[in-house]
C-alpha positions as CSV (number, residue, x, y, z in Angstrom):
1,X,-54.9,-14.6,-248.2
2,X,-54.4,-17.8,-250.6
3,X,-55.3,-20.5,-248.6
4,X,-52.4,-22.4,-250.1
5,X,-49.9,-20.6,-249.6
6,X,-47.8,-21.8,-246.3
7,X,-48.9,-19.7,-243.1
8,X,-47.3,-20.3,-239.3
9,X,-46.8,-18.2,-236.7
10,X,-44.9,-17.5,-233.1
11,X,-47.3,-17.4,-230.2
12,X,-45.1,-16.9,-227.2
13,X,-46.5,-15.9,-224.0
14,X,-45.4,-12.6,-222.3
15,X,-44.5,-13.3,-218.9
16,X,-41.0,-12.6,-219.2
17,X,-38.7,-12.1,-221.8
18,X,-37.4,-14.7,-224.3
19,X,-34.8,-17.2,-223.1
20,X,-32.8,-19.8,-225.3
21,X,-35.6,-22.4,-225.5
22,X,-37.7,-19.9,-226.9
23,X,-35.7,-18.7,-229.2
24,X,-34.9,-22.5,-230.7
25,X,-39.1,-22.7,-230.8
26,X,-39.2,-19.5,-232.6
27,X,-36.1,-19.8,-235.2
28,X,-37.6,-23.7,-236.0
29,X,-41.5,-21.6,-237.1
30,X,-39.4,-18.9,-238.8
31,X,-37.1,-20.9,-240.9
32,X,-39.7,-23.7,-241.7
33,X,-41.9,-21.0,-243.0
34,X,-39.4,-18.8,-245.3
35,X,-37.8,-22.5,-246.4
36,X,-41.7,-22.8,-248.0
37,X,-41.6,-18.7,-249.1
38,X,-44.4,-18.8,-247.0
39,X,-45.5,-16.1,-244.2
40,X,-44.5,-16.3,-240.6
41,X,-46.8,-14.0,-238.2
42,X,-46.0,-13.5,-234.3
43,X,-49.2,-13.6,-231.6
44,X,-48.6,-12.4,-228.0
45,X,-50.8,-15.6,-226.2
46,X,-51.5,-12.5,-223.2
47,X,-54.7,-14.4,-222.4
48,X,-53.7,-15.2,-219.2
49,X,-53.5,-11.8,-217.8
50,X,-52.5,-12.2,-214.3
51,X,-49.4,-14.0,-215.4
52,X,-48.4,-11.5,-217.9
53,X,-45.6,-9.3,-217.4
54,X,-45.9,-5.4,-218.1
55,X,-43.9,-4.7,-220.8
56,X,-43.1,-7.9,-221.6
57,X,-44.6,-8.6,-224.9
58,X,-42.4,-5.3,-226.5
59,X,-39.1,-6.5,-225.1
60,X,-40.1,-9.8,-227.2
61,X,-40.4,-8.3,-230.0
62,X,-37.2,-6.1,-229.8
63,X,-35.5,-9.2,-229.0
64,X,-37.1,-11.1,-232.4
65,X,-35.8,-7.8,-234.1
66,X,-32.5,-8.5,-232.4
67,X,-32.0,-11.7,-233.9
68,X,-32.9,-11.1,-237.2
69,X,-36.5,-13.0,-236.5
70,X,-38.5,-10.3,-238.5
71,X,-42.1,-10.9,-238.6
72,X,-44.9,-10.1,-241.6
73,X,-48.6,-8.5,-240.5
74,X,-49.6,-7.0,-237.2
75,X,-48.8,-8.8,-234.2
76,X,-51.7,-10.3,-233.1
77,X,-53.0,-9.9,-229.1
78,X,-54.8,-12.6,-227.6
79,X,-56.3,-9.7,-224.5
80,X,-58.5,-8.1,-227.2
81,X,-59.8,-10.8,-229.0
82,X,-62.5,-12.1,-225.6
83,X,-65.5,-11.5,-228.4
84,X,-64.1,-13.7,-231.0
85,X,-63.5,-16.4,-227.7
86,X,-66.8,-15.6,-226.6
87,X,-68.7,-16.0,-229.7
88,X,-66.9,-19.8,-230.2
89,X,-68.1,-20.9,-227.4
90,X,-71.5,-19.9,-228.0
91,X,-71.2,-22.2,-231.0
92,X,-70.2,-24.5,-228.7
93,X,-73.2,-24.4,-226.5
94,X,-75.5,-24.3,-229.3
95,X,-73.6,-27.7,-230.2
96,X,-74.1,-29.2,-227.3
97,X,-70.7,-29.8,-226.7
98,X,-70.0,-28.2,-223.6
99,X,-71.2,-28.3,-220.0
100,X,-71.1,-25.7,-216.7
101,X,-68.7,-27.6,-214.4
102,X,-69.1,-26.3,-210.0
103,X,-65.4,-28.1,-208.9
104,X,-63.3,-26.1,-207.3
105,X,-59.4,-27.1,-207.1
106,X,-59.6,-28.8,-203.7
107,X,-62.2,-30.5,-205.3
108,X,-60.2,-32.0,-207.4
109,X,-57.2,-32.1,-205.7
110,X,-57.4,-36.1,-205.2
111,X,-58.1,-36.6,-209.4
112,X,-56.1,-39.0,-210.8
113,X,-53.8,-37.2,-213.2
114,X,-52.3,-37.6,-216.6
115,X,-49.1,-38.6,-217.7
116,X,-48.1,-34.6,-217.9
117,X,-49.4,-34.1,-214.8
118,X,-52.6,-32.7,-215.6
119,X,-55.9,-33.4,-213.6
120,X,-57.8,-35.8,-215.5
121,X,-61.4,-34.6,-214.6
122,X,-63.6,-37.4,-213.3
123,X,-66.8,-36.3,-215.1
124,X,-68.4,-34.5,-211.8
125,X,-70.6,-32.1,-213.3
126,X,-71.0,-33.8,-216.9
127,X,-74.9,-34.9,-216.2
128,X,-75.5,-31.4,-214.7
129,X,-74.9,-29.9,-211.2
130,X,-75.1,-31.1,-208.0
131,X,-77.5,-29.4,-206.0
132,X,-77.3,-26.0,-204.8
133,X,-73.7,-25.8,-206.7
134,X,-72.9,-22.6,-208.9
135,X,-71.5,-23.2,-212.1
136,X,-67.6,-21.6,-212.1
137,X,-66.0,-23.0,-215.1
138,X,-67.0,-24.5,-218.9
139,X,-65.9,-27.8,-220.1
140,X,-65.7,-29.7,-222.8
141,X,-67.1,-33.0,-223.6
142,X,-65.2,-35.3,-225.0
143,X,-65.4,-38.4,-226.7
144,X,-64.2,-42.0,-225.4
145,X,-62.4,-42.3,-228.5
146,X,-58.9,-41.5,-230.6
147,X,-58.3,-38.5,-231.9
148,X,-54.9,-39.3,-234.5
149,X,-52.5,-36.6,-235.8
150,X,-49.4,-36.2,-238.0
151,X,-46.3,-34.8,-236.6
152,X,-43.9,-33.8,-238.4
153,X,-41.0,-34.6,-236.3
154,X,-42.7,-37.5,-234.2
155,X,-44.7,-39.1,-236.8
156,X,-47.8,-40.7,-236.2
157,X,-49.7,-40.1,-232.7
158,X,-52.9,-41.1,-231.3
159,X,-54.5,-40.2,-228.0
160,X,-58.2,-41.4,-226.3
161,X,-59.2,-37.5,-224.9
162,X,-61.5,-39.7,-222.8
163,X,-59.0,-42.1,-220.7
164,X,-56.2,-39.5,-221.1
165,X,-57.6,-35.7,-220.3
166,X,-61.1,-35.8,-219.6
167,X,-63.5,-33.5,-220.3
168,X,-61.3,-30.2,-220.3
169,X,-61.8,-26.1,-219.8
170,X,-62.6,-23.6,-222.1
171,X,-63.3,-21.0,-219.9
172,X,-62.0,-20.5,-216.1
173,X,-63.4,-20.2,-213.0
174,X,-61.9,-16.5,-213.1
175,X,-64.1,-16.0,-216.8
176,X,-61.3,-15.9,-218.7
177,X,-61.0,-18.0,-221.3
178,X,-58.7,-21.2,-221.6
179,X,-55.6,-22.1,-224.1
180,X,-57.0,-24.1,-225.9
181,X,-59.9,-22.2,-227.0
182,X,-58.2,-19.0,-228.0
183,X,-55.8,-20.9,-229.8
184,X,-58.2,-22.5,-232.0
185,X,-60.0,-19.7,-232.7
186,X,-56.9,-17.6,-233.4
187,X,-55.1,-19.8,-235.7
188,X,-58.5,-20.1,-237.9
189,X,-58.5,-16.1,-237.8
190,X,-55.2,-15.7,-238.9
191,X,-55.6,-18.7,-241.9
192,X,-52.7,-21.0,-240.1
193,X,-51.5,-23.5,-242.3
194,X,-48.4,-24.7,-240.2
195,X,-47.7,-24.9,-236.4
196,X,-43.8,-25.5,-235.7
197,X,-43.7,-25.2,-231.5
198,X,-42.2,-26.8,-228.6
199,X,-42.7,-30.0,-227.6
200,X,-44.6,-29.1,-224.5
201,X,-47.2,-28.5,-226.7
202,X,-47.5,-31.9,-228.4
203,X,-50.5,-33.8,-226.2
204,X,-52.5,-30.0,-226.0
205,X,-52.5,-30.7,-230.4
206,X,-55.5,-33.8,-230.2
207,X,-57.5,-31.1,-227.7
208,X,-57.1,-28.0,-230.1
209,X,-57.8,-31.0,-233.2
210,X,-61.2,-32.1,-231.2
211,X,-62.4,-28.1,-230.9
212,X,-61.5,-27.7,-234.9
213,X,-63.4,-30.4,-235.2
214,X,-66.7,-29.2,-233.2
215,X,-66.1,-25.4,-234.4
216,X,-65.8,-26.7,-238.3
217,X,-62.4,-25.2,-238.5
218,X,-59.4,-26.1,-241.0
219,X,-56.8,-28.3,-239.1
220,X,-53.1,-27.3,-239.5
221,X,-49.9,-29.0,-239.7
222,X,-48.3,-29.8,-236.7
223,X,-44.4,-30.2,-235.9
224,X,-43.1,-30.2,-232.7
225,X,-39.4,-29.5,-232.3
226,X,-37.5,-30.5,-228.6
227,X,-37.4,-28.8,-225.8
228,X,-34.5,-27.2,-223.9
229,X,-33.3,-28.1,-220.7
230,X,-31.1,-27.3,-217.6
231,X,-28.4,-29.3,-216.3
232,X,-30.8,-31.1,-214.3
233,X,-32.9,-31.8,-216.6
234,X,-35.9,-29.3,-216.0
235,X,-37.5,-27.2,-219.2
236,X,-35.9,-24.0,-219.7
237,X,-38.9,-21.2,-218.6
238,X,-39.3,-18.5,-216.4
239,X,-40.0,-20.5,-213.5
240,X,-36.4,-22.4,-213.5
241,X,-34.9,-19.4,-214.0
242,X,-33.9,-19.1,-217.3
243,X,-31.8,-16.2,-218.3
244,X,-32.9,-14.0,-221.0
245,X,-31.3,-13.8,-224.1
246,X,-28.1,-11.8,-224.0
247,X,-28.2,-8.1,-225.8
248,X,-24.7,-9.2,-227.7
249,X,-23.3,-11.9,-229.4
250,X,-26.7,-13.1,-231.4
251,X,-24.5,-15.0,-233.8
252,X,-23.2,-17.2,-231.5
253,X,-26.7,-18.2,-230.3
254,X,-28.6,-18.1,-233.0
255,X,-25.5,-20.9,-234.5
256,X,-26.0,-23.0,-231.0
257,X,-30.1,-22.7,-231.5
258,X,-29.4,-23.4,-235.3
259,X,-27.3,-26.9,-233.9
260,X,-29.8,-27.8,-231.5
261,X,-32.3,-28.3,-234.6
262,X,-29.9,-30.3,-236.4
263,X,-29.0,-27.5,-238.5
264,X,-25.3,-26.9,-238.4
265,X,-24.3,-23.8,-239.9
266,X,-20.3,-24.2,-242.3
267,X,-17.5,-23.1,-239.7
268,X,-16.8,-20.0,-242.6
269,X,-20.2,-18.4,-240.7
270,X,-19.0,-18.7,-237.4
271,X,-19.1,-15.0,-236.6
272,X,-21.7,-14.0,-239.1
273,X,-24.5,-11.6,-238.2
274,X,-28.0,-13.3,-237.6
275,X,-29.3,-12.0,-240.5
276,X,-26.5,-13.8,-242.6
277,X,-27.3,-16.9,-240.7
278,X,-30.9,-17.0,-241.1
279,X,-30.2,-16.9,-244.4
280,X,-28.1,-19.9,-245.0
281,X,-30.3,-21.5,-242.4
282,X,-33.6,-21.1,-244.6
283,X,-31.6,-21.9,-248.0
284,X,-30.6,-25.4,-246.4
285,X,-33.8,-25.9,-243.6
286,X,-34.8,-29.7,-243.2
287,X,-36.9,-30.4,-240.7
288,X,-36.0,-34.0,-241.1
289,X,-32.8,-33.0,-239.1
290,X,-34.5,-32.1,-235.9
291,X,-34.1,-34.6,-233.3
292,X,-36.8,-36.0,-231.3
293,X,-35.0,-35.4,-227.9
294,X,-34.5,-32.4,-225.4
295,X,-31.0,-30.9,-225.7
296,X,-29.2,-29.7,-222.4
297,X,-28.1,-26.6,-223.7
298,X,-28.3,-23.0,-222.3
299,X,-25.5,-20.4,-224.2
300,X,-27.0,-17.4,-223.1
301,X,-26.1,-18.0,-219.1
């Protein structure tokens, strides 16, 4: 593949099927990549297996079909790529750069945390184990210093992985490996040049940056585009009950998704197809249109 040629991708996770939020994260990667002729690939992120749902990942896709998101390449599975996982973190022990960790959640349960709400790890087992303790978990160490990144759509961020995560996971307690590993390693195997995703993602970006970094892997560009909420005011996502995308009417929500990114399709394509809109969409993408802020917005209810 010509490694300048414009690559991103769709990494949803399959616990459920897609829901408007989603599908705003997913036309944002699509259009921003055909805007740039470039390739757009989809990854099922089914690394967390227990949370998975059977079936889930197919229905996904037949909704991408469904709204005209049509994808270049294999789709991509994260549940048989444990060697690839396995073998970067190797590198990383032979680095030096991570560490057996013994805490167990109650352990932690009186961390201080982040501002997302995330246990900022107090460093227990960085200087080795305590006594008789059996190592559960691998963690990174990370260094009390900034780690700086372009976005796109937020411009210029910096975050201390030190004072604001800690020294974080790569592998679980359970063995299987963590987020932010197989992401890494997945965008570098699939030669991603872009990343257009929600902005729940945005402070995981100077984590994956560090592991690039330690792994001597390409970094990509990053845009993060805002999230969807409720009415009161919670992230669209399986767990506040967000509907699934409805088997009719894609026009209509693809247009509403299309306005939530600033990207407001002529009143004559009202009742296009999603096919039609797509294609006005990537003809006139900006990304400079997005806004910064969550939208309360939720058409397929």
């Amino acid at each position: 593949m010509n490694p300048a040629r414009y690559v991103g991708r769709f990494a949803p996770s399959p616990t459920g099927p897609l829901h408007f939020g989603s599908l705003v994260a997913a036309v944002a990667s699509f259009l921003d990549a055909r805007a740039a002729a470039g390739c757009w690939l989809v990854r099922m992120e089914d690394l967390d297996r227990p949370r998975c749902e059977a079936g889930a990942a197919d229905t996904i896709l037949r909704q991408l079909e469904a709204y005209g998101l049509l994808w270049d390449g294999d789709v991509l599975y994260q549940s048989r790529r444990d060697d690839a996982y396995a073998a970067a973190l190797d590198a990383l022990r032979a680095r030096g750069a991570v560490y057996p960790c013994a805490c167990t959640r109650s352990q932690l349960a009186q961390a201080p945390r982040n501002a997302e709400g995330e246990i900022l790890y107090p460093g227990t087992c960085r200087n080795g184990l305590p006594p008789g303790a059996i190592p559960r978990a691998w963690r990174v160490r990370v260094p009390d210093s900034d780690v700086g990144f372009h976005d796109r759509i937020h411009g210029d961020l910096r975050q201390n992985l030190a004072h604001d995560v800690g020294d974080f996971i790569v592998r679980r307690a359970d063995g299987l490996f963590a987020y932010q590993l197989a992401v890494v390693v997945d965008d570098a195997f699939q030669g991603i040049t872009h990343v257009v995703r929600g902005a729940d993602l945005l402070w995981n970006t100077p984590r994956q940056i560090y592991l690039q970094g330690r792994l001597g892997l390409a970094t990509p560009v990053y845009a993060h585009v805002p999230l969807i909420t409720n009415a009161a005011g919670q992230k669209l996502s399986k767990q506040t009950l967000a509907p699934p995308l409805p088997a009719a009417g894609q026009g209509a929500v693809l247009a509403a998704a299309l306005a939530v990114l600033g990207q407001r399709p002529p009143p004559a394509l009202e009742d296009a197809a999603p096919a039609e809109l797509l294609a006005w969409a990537g003809a006139h993408w900006r990304i400079e249109s997005v806004p910064l802020r969550p939208a309360i917005a939720n058409p397929a209810a």
